[in-house]
LUMMIKE-269199 format. One record per residue: x, y, z of N, C-alpha, C, O in turn; chain; residue number from 1. Coordinates in nm, 4 decimals. Example, Ala and Ser with C-alpha at 12.3 -4.5 7.8 and 13.67 -1.06 7.14 Angstrom:
# residues 2
{site {1.3190,-0.5690,0.7800},{1.2300,-0.4500,0.7800},{1.3200,-0.3300,0.7800},{1.4236,-0.3319,0.8465},A,1}
{site {1.2850,-0.2250,0.7080},{1.3670,-0.1060,0.7140},{1.2900,0.0030,0.7870},{1.3409,0.1138,0.8039},A,2}
//
This chain:
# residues 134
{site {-0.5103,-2.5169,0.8414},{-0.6325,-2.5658,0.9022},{-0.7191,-2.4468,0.9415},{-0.6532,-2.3547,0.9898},A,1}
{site {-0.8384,-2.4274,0.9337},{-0.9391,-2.3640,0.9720},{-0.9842,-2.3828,1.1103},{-0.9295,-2.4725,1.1744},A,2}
{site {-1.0694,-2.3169,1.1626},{-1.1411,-2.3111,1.2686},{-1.1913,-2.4321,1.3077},{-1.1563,-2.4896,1.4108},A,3}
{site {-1.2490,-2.4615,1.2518},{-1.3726,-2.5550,1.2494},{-1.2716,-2.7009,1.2947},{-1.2910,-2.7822,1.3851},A,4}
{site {-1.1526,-2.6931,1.1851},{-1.0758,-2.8243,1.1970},{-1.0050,-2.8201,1.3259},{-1.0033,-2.9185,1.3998},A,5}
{site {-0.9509,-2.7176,1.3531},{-0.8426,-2.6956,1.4893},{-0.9419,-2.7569,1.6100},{-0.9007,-2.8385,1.6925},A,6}
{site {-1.1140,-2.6920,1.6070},{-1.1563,-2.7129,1.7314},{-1.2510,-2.8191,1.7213},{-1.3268,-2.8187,1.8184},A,7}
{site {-1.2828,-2.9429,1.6093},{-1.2571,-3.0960,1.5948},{-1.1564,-3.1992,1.6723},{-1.1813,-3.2983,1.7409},A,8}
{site {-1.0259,-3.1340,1.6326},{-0.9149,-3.1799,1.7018},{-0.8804,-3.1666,1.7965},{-0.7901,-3.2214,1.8597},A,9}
{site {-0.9822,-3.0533,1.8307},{-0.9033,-2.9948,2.0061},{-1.0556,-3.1671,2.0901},{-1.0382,-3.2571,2.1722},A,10}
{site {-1.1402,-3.1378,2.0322},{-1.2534,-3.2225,2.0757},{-1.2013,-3.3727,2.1158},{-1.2249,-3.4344,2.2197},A,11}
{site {-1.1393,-3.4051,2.0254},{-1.1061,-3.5171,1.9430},{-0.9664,-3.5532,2.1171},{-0.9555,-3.6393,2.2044},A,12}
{site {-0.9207,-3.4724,2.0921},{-0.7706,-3.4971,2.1897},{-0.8336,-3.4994,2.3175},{-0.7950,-3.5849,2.3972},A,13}
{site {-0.9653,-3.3840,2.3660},{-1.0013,-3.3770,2.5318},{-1.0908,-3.5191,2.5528},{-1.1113,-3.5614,2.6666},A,14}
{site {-1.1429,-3.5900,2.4311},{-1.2286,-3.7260,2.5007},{-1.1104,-3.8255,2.4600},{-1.1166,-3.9398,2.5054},A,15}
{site {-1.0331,-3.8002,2.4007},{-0.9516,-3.9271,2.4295},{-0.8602,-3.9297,2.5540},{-0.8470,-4.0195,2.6371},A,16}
{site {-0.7995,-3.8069,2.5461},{-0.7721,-3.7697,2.7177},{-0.8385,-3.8060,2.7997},{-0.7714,-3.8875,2.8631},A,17}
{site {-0.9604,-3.7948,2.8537},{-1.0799,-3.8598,2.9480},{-1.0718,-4.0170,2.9463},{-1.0576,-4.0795,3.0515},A,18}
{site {-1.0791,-4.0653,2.8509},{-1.0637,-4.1966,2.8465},{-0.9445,-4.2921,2.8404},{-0.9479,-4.4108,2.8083},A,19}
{site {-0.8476,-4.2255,2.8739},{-0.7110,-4.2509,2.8487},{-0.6554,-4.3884,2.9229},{-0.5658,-4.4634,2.8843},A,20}
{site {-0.7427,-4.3974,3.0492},{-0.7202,-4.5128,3.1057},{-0.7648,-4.6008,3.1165},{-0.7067,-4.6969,3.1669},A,21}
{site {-0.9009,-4.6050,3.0686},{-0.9744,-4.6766,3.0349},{-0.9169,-4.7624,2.8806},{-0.9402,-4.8813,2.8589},A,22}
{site {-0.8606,-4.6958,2.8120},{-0.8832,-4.8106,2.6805},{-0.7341,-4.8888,2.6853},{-0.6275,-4.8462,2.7295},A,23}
{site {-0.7628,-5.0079,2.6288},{-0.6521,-5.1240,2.6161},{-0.5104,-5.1120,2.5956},{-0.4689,-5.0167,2.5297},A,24}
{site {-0.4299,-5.1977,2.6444},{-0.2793,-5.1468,2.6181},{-0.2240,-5.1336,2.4629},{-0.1290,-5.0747,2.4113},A,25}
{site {-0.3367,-5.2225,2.4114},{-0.2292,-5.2493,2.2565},{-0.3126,-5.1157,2.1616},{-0.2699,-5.0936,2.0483},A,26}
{site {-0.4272,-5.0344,2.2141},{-0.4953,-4.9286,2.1447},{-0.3606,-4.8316,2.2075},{-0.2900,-4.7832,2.1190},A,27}
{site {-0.3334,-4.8104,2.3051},{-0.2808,-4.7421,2.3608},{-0.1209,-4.6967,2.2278},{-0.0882,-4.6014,2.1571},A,28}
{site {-0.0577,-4.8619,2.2676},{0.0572,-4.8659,2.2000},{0.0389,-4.8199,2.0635},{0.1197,-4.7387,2.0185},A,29}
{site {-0.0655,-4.8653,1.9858},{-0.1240,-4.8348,1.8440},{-0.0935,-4.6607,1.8033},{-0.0521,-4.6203,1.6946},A,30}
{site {-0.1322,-4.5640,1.9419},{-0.1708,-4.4616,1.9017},{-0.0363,-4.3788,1.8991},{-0.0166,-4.2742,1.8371},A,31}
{site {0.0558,-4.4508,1.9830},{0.1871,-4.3774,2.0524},{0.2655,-4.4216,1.9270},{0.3836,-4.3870,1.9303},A,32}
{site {0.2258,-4.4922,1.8136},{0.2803,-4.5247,1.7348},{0.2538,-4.4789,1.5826},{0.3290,-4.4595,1.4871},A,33}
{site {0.1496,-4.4722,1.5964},{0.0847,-4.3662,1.4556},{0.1109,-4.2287,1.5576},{0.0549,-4.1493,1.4820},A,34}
{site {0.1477,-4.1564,1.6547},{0.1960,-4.0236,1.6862},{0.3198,-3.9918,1.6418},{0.3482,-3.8768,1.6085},A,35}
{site {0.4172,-4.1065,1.6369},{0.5391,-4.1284,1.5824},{0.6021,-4.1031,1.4887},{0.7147,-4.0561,1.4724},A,36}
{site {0.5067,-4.1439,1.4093},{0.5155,-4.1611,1.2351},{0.4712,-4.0542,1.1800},{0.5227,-4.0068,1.0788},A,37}
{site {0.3738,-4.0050,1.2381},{0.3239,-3.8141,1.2403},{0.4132,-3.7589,1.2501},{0.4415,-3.6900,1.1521},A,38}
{site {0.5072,-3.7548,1.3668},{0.5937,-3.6484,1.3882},{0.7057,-3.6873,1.3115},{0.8057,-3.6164,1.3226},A,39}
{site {0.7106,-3.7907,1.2315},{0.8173,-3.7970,1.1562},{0.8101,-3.7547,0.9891},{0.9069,-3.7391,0.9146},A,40}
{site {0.7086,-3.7455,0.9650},{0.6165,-3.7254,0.8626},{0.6250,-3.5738,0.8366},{0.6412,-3.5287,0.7232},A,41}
{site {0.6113,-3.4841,0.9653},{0.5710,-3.3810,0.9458},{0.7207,-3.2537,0.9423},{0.8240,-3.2557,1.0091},A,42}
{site {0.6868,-3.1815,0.8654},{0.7976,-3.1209,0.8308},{0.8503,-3.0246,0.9077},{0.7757,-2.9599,0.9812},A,43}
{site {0.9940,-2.9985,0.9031},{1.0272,-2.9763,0.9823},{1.0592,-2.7886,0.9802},{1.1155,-2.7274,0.8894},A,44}
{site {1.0222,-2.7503,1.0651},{0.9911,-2.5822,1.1023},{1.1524,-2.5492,1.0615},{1.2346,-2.6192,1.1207},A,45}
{site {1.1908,-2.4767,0.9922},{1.3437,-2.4266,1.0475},{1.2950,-2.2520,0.9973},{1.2341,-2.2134,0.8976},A,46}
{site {1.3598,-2.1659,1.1293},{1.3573,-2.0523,1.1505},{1.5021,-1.9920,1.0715},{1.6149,-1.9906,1.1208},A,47}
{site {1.4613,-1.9431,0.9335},{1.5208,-1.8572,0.8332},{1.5017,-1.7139,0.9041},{1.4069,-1.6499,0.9497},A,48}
{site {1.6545,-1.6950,0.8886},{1.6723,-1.5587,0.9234},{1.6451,-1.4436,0.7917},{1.6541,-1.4809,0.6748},A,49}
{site {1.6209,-1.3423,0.8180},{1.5475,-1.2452,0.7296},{1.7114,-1.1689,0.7371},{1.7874,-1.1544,0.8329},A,50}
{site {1.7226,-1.1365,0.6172},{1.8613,-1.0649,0.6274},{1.8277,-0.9496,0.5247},{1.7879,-0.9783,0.4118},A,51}
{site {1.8449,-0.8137,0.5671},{1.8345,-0.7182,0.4737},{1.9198,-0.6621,0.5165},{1.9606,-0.6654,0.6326},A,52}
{site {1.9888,-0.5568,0.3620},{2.1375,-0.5144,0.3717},{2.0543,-0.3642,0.3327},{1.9439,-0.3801,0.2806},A,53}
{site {2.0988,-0.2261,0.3539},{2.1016,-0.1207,0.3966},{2.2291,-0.0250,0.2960},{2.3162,0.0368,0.3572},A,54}
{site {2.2265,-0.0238,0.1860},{2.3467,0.0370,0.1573},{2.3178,0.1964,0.2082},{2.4093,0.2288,0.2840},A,55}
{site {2.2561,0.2651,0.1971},{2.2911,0.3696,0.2636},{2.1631,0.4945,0.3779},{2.0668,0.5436,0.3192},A,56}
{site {2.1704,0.5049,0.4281},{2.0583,0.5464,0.4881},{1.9487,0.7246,0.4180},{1.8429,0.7850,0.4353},A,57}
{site {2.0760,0.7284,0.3387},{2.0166,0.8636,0.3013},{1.8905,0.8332,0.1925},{1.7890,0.9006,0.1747},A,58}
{site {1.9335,0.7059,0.1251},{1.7807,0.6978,0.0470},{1.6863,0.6426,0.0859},{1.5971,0.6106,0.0073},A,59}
{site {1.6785,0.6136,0.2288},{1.5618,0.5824,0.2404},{1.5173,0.6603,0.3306},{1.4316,0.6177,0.4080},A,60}
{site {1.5776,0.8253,0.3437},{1.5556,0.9067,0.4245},{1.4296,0.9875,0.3836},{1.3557,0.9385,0.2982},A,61}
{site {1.3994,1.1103,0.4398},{1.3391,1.1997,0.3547},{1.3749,1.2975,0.2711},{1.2980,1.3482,0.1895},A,62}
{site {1.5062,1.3324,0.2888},{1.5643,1.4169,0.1964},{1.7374,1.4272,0.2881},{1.7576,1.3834,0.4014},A,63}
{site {1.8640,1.5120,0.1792},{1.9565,1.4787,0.2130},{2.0186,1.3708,0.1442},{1.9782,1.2642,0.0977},A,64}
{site {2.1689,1.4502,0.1536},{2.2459,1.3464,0.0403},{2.2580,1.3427,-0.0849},{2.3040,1.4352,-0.1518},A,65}
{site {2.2298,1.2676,-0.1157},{2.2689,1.2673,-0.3319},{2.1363,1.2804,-0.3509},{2.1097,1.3336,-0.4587},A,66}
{site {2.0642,1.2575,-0.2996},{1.9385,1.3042,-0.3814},{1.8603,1.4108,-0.3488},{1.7420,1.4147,-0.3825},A,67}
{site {1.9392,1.5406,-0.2567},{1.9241,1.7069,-0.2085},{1.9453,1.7672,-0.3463},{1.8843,1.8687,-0.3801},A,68}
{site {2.0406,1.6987,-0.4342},{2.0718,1.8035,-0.5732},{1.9341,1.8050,-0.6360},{1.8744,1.9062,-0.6728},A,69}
{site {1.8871,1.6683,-0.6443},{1.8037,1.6743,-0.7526},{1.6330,1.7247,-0.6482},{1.5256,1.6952,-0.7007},A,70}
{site {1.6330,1.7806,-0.5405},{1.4454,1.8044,-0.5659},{1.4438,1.9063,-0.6056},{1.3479,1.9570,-0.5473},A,71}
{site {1.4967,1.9982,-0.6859},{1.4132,2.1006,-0.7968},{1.3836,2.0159,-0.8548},{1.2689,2.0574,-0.8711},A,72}
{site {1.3838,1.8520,-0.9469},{1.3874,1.8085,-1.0520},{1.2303,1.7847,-0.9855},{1.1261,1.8366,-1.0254},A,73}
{site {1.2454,1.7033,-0.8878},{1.1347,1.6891,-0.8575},{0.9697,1.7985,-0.8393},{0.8506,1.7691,-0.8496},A,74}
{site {1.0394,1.9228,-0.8100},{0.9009,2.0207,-0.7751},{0.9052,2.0610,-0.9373},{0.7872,2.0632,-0.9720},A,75}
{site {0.9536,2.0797,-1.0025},{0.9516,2.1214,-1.1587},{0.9021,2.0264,-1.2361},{0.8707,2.0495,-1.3529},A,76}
{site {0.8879,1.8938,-1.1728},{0.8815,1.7547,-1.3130},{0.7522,1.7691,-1.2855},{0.7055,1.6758,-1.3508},A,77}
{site {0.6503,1.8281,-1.2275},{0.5274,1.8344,-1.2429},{0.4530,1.9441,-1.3662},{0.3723,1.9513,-1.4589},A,78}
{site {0.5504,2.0168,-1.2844},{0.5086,2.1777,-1.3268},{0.5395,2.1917,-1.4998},{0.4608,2.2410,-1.5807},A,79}
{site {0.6389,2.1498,-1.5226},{0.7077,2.1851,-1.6604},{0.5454,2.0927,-1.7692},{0.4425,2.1404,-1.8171},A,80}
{site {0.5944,1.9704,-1.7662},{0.4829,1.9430,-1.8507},{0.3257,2.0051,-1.8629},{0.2585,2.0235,-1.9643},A,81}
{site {0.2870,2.0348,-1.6955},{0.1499,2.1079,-1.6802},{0.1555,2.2498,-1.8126},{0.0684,2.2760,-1.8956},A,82}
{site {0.2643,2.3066,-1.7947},{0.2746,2.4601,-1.8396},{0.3150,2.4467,-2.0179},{0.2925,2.5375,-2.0980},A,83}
{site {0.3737,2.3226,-2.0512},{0.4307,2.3151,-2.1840},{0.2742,2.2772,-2.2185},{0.2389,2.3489,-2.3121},A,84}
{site {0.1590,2.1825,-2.1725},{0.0375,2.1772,-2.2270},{-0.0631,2.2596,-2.2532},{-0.1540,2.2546,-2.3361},A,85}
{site {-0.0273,2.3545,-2.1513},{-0.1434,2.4955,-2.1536},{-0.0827,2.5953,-2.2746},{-0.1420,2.6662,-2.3559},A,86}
{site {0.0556,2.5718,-2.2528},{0.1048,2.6561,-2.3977},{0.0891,2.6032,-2.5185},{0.1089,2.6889,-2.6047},A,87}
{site {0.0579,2.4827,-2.5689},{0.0350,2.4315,-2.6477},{-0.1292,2.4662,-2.6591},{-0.1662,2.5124,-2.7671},A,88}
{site {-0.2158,2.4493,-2.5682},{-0.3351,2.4111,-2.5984},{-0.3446,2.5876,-2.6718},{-0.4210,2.6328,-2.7571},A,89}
{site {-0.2681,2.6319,-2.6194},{-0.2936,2.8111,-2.6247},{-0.2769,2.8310,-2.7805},{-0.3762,2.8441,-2.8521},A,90}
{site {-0.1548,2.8328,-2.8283},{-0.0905,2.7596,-2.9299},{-0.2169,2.7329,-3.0422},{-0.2607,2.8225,-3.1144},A,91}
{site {-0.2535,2.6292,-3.0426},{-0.3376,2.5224,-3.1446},{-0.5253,2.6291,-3.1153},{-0.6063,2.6235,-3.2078},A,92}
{site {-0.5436,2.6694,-3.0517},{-0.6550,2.7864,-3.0035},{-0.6280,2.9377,-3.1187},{-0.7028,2.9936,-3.1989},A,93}
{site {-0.4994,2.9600,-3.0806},{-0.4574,3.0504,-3.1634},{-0.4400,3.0636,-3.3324},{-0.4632,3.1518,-3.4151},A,94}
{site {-0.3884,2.9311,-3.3357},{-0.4103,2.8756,-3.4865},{-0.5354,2.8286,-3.5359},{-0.5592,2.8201,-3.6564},A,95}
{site {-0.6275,2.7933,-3.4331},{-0.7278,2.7362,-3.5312},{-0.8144,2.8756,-3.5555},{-0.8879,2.8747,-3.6543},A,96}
{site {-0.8117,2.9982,-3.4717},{-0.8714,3.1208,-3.4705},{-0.8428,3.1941,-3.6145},{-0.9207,3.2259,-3.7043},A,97}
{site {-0.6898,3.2097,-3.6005},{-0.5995,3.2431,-3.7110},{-0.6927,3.1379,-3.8843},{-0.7079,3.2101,-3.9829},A,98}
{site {-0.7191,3.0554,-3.8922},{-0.7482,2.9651,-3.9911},{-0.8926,3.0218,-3.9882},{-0.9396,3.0336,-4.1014},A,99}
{site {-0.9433,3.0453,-3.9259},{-1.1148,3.0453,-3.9166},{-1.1018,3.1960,-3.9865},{-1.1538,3.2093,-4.0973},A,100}
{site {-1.0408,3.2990,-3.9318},{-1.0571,3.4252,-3.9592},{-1.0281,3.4312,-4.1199},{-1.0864,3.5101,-4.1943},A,101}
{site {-0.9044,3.3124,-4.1744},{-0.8665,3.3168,-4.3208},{-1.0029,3.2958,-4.3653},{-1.0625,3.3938,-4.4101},A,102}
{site {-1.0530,3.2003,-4.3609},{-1.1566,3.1124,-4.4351},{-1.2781,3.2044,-4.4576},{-1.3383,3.2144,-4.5645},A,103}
{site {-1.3104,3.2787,-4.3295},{-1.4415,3.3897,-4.3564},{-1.3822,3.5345,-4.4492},{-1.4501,3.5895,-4.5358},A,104}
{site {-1.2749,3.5682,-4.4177},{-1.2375,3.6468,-4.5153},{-1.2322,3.6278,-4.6393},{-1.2660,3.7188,-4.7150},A,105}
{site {-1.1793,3.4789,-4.6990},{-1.1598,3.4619,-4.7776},{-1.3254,3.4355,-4.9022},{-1.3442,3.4446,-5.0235},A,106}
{site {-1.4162,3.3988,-4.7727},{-1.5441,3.3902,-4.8669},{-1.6322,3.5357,-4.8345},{-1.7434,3.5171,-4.8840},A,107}
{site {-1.6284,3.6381,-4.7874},{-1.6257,3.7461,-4.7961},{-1.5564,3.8403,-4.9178},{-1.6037,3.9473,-4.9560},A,108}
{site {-1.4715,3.7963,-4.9543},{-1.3856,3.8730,-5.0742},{-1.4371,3.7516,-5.2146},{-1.3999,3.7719,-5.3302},A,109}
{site {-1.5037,3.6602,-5.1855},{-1.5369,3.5757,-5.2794},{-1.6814,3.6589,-5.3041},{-1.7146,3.6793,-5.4209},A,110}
{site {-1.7672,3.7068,-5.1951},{-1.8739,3.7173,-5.1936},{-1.9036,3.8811,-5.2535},{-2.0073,3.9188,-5.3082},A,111}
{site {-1.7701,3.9705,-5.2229},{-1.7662,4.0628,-5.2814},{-1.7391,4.1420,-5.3903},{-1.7758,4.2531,-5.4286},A,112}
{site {-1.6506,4.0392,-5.4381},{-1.5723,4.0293,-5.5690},{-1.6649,3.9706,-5.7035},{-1.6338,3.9776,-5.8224},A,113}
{site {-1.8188,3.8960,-5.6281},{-1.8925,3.8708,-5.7513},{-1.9783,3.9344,-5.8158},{-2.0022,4.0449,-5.7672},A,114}
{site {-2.0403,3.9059,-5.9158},{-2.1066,4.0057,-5.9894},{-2.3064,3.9982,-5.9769},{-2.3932,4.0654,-6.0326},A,115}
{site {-2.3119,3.9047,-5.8956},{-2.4607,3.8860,-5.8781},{-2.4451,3.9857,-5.7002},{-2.3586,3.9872,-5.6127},A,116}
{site {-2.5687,4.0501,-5.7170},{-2.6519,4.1534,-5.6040},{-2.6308,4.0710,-5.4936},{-2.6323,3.9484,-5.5050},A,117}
{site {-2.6110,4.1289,-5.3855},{-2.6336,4.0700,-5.2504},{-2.7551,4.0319,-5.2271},{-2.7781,3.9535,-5.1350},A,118}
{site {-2.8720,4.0903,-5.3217},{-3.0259,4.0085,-5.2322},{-3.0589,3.8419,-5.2889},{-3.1449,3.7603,-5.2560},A,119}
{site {-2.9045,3.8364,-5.4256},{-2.9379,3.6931,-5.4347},{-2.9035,3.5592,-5.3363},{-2.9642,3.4543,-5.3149},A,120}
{site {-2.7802,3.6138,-5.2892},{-2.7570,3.5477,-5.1897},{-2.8964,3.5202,-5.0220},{-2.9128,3.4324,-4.9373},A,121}
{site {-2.9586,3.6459,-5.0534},{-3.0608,3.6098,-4.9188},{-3.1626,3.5240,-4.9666},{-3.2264,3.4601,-4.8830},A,122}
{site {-3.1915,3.5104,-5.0985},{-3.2630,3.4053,-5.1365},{-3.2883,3.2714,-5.1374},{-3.2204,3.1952,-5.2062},A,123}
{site {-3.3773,3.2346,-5.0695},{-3.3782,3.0700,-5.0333},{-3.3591,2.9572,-5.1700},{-3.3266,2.8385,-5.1739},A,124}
{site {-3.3906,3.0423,-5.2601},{-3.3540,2.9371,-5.3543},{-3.2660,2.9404,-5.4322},{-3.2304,2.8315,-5.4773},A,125}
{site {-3.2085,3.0412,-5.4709},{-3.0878,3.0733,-5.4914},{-2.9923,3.0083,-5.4105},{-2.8963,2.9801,-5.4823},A,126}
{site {-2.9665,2.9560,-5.2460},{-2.8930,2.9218,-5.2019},{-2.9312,2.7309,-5.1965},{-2.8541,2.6450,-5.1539},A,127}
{site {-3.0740,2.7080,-5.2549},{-3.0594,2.5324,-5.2748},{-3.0020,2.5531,-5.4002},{-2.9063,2.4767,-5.4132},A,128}
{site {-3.0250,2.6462,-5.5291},{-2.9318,2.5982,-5.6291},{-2.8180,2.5954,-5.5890},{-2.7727,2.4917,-5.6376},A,129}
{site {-2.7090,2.6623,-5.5068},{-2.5759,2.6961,-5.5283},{-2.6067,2.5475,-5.4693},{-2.6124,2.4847,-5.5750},A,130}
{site {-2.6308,2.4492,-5.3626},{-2.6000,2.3535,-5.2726},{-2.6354,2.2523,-5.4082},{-2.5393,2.1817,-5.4385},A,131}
{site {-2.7080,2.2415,-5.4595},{-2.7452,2.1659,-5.5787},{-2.6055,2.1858,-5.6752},{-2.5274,2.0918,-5.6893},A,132}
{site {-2.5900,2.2753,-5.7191},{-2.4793,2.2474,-5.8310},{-2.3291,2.2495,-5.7832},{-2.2390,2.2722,-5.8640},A,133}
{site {-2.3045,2.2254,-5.6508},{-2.2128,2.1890,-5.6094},{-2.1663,2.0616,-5.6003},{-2.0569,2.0393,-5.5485},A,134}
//
């Protein structure tokens, strides 16, 4: 029940209270009788006990016990993956450097090894043909 309903009912109970002696015996009996059937109606409260079992106090401690072996696991289980990613990223940085340096060398020794002048290459049209007959 809400607000609104509780203090309806509270309304509801203080004017019939007020008038309590005033109204007829058989309204009277009527009401003591639908109160009856309410309280028989209405279900019945039973107070369940809350039972929690505790196997040991050390885990729900802050530290101590069987689980004192393992907090290196814990200050390291951060750290290890952080440091295996930076070595990796280091890693794949290094290789793609390594690949880049092949590739310009490799068209450098293409570029040197041919038999047309270097001023053809600075030539603007010389370089739409090469893009053209590719």
């Amino acid at each position: 029940m809400n607000t609104d309903d509780l203090n309806f009912a509270y309304k509801v109970r203080h004017a019939l209270n007020e008038r309590l002696d005033e109204l007829p015996a058989s309204t009277t009996d009527r009401l003591a009788q639908a109160r009856k059937m309410a309280l028989a109606r209405k279900k019945a409260h039973v107070e369940v006990p809350l039972a929690v079992r505790v196997l040991k106090t050390e885990l729900a401690s802050a530290g101590g016990g069987f689980m004192s072996q393992f907090n290196w696991l814990g200050r390291w289980g951060m750290l290890v993956p952080a440091l295996a990613l930076v070595v990796g990223m280091v890693g794949i940085y290094q290789y793609e450097q390594q690949e880049r340096i092949a590739d310009l060398a490799e068209i450098d020794a293409a570029v040197l090894s041919d038999e047309l002048p270097l001023d053809a290459y600075l030539d603007h049209g010389f370089n739409a043909y090469l893009t053209q007959s590719e």
